[in-house]
Steps between C-alpha positions, in 0.01 A plus 500: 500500500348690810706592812324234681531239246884561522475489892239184485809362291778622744315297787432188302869462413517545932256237579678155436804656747231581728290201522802267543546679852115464569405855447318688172433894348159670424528801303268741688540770346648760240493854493663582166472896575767467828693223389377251812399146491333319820569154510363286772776167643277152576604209693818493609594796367244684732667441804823493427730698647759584205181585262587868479896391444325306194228743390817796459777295379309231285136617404549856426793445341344219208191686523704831402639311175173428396349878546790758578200740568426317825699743768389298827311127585282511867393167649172489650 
């Protein structure tokens, strides 16, 4: 399985936790070479003011498990 497979997994296993607040993930992005995935927050999510609380404790963190290689997530 591909890096991004493993992150398109990661963020699938996010999305029910997400949804039930009104909010969803896009994978953008992921640059295998530098270890960076760009993720972009929709709906509630977008304009929420804890997003980067959730992004750095939450997302990187299962997103991590998936694909150790991944060093840093960026929203967009």
């Amino acid at each position: 399985m591909t890096v991004k497979q493993r992150v398109e997994q990661a963020l699938h296993s996010l999305r029910s936790h997400l949804q039930a607040d009104g909010g969803d993930i896009e994978l953008i992005d992921v640059n295998c070479k530098d270890g960076i995935v760009k993720i972009k927050l929709t709906g509630a999510c977008n304009k929420c003011p804890m997003s980067h609380i959730t992004v750095q404790n939450k997302i990187k963190k299962v997103i991590q498990q998936y694909a150790p290689e991944i060093k840093e997530i960026y929203t967009v």
